[in-house]
C-alpha positions in Angstrom: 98.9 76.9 104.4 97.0 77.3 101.3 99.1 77.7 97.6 98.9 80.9 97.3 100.7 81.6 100.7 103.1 79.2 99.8 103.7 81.4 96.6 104.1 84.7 98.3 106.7 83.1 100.9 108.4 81.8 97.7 108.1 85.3 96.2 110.0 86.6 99.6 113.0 84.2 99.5 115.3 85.2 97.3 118.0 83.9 95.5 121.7 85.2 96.7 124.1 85.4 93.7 126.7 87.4 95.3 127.5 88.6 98.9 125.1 91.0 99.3 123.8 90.9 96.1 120.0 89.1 95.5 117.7 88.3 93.0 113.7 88.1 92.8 111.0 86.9 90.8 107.6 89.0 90.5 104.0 89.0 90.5 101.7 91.5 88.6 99.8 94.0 90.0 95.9 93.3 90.4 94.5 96.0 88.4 98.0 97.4 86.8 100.8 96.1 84.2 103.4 96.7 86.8 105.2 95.3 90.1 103.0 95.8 93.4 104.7 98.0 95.2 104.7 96.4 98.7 106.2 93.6 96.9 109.5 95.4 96.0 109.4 97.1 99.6 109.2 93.6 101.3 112.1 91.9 99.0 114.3 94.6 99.7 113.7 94.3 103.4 114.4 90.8 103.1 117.6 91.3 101.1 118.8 93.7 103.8 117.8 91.3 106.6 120.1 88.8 105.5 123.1 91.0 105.9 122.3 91.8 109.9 122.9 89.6 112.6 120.0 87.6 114.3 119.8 89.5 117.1 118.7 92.3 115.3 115.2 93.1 114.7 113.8 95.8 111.7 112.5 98.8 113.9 112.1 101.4 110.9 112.4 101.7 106.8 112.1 104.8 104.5 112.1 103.4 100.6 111.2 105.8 97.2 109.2 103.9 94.4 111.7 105.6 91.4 110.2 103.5 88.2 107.4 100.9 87.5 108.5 97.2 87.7 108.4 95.3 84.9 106.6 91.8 86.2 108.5 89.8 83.4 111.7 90.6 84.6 113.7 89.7 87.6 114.9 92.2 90.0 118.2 92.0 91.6 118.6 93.7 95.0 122.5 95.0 96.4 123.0 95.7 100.0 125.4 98.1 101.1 126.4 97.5 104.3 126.4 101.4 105.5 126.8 100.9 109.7 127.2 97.9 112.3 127.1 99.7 116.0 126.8 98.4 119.0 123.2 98.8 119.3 121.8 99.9 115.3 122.8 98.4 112.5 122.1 100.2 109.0 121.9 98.9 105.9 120.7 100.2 102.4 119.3 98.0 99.3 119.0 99.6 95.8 116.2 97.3 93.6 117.6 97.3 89.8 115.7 96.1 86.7 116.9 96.7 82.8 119.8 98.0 84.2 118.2 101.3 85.9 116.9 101.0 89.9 113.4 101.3 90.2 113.3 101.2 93.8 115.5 102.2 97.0 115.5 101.5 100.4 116.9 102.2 103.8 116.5 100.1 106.9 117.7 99.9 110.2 117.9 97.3 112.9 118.1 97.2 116.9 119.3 95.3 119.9 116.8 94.6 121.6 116.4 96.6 125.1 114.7 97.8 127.6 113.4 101.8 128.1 110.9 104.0 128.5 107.3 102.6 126.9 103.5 104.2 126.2 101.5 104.2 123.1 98.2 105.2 121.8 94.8 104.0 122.0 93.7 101.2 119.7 90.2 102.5 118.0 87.1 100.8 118.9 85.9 98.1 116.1 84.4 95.1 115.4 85.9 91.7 115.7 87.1 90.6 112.4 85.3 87.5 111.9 82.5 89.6 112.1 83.3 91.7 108.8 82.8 90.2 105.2 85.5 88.3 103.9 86.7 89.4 100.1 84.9 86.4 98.6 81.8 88.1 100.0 82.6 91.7 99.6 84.2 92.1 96.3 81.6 90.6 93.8 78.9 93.0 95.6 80.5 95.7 93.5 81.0 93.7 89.9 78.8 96.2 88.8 80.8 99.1 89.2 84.3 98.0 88.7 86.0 98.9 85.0 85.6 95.5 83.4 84.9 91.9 83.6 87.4 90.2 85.7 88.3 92.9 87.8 86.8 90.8 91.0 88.8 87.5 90.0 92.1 89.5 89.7 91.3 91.4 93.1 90.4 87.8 94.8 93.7 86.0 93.6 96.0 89.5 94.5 94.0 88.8 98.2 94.3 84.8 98.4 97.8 85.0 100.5 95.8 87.4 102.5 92.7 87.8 104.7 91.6 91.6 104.6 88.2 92.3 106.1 86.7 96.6 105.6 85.7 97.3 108.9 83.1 100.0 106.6 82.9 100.7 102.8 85.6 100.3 101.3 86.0 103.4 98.6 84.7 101.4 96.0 81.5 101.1 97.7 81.0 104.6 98.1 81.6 106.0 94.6 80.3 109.6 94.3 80.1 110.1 98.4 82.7 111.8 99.5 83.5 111.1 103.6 86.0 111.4 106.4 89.1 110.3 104.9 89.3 107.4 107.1 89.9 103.8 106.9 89.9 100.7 109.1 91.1 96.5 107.9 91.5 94.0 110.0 94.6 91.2 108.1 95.9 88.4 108.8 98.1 85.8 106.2 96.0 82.4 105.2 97.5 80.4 107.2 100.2 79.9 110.1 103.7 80.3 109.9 106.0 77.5 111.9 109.1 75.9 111.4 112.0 77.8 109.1 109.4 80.3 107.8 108.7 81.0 111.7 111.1 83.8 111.6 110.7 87.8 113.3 111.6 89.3 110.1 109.4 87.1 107.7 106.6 88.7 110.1 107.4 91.7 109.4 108.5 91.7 105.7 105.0 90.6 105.2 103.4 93.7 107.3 105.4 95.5 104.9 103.8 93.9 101.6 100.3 94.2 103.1 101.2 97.6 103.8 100.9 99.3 100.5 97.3 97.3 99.8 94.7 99.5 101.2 97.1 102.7 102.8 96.0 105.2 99.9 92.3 104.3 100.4 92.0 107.0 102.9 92.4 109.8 100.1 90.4 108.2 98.0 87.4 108.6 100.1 87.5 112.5 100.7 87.0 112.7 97.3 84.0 109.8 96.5 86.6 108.4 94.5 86.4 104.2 93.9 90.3 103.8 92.9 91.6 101.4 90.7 88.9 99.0 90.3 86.8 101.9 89.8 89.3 104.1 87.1 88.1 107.1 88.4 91.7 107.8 89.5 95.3 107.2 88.5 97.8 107.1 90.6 101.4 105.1 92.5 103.2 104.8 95.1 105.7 107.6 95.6 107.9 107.0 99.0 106.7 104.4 102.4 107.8 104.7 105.5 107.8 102.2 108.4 108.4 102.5 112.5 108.3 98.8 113.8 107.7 99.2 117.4 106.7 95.7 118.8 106.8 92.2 118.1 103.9 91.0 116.7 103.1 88.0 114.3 101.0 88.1 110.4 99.2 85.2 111.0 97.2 86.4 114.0 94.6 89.2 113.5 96.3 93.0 112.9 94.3 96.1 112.9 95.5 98.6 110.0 94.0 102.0 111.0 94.4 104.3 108.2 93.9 108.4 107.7 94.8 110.9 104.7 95.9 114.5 106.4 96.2 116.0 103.2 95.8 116.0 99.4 97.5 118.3 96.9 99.2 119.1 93.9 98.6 115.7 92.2 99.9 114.2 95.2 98.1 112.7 98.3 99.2 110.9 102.1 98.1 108.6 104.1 99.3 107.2 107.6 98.7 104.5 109.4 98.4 102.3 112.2 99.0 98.6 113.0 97.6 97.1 116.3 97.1 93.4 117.5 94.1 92.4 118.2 94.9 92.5 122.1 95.6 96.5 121.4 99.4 96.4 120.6 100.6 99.1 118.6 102.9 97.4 116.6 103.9 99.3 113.3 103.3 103.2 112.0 103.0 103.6 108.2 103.4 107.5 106.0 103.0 106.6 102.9 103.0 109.5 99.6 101.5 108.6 96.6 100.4 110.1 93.2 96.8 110.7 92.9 95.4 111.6 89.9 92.2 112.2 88.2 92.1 111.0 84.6 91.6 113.1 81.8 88.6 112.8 79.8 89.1 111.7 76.6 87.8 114.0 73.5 
């Protein structure tokens, strides 16, 4: 396991200070002064996973991004403890900084059992060791990104991470508009075993990876490189997650990604997570802010 997976694990275990009450430490944003977003999303599922019972497995969330985090500051996550059935159990986790929440989520949890079972095709792609890795990929696009050090804050953001483009990635295709489409294979830098070996570390980390590459889709209907690029503005504005099987970060994932629509400043995306053996595992809908920056006079 390499130091900057180590870090990301440490970034996920929070500190309790209350019943039900947590506290977490952040890191900044790649190309923004503010908490990544899948960050907050995967704390607050870990807050409210350590309210449920074991037996319980995360099989959806729905969370709003309400105010940029402040990366200097902790944030302190309170679980109310809104339903424990028989079969679901529901909790929901407000994230607060500087006294105001900036985030809010809702998750529920399952017995596991048996029923009725069919799922879509996984798409037809190449194998991931195949694709460029980001130390190969990035610094092919220096040349186009806003400033210098742009590819050495995208590379450490990515270190916890292995995310390989199955095609251009939008800032590769600046200017080009194309199907609003988008394909990653990911997998975590190394294996998880022992304590960390746990079903809802899996998936809190889905979640964080999540919110990396979702809103690409949009970006390429419109030739637009993203961040990196500046030719767009733009956040997070609500995430939602279906987790339907088991499936574990540090194997190879498929993230299959599509924008249905962009408007009003506004743009989504879904998704699709598959294991490499064709597993539909996870459905992302994300809604995010999406605009185009003003020129200045």
């Amino acid at each position: 396991m390499n130091d900057a997976l180590q870090g990301l694990l440490d970034l996920l275990d929070l500190e309790q200070i209350e019943k039900d009450i947590f506290r977490g430490t952040s890191d900044a944003a790649p190309l923004v002064p503010r908490v990544f977003g899948g960050q907050v999303a995967a704390q607050a599922l870990v807050a409210a996973g350590r309210t449920v019972p074991a037996d319980r497995s995360a099989h959806s969330l729905h969370a709003y991004f309400l105010r940029p985090g402040d990366p200097g500051a902790p944030i302190v996550y309170t679980v109310d403890r809104i339903r424990d059935g028989h079969s679901f159990t529901t909790r929901r986790v407000v994230a607060v900084q500087h006294g105001q929440p900036i985030f809010h989520l809702s998750a529920s949890f399952q017995l596991h059992e048996d029923g009725l079972e069919h799922q879509e095709r996984m798409p037809d792609v190449p194998d991931p060791l195949s694709l460029p890795t980001a130390e190969e990929l990035l610094p092919r696009y220096e040349h186009l990104f806003i400033g210098p050090g742009v590819t050495e804050r995208m590379l450490q953001a990515r270190a916890a991470i292995d995310v390989r483009y199955v095609d251009e990635p939008p800032f590769g295709s600046v200017g080009r508009p194309r199907e609003p489409k988008s394909q990653v294979w990911f997998r975590i830098n190394g294996k998880l075993d022992g304590a960390a070996d746990h079903p809802l570390l899996h998936v809190c980390l889905a979640t964080y990876v999540s919110d990396m590459t979702l809103l690409d889709s949009i970006l390429l209907a419109h030739g637009r490189g993203g961040w990196a690029v500046g030719d767009i503005v733009g956040a997070s504005l609500d995430h939602a997650m279906w987790f339907h099987r088991p499936f574990r970060v540090d194997d190879w994932l498929l993230y299959d990604q599509e924008s249905p629509s962009a408007y009003g400043g506004r743009g989504l995306a879904k998704g699709r997570i598959f294991t490499a053996d064709g597993r539909l595992a996870v459905s992302v809908i994300q809604e995010g802010v999406m605009r185009v920056p003003r020129e200045k006079k």
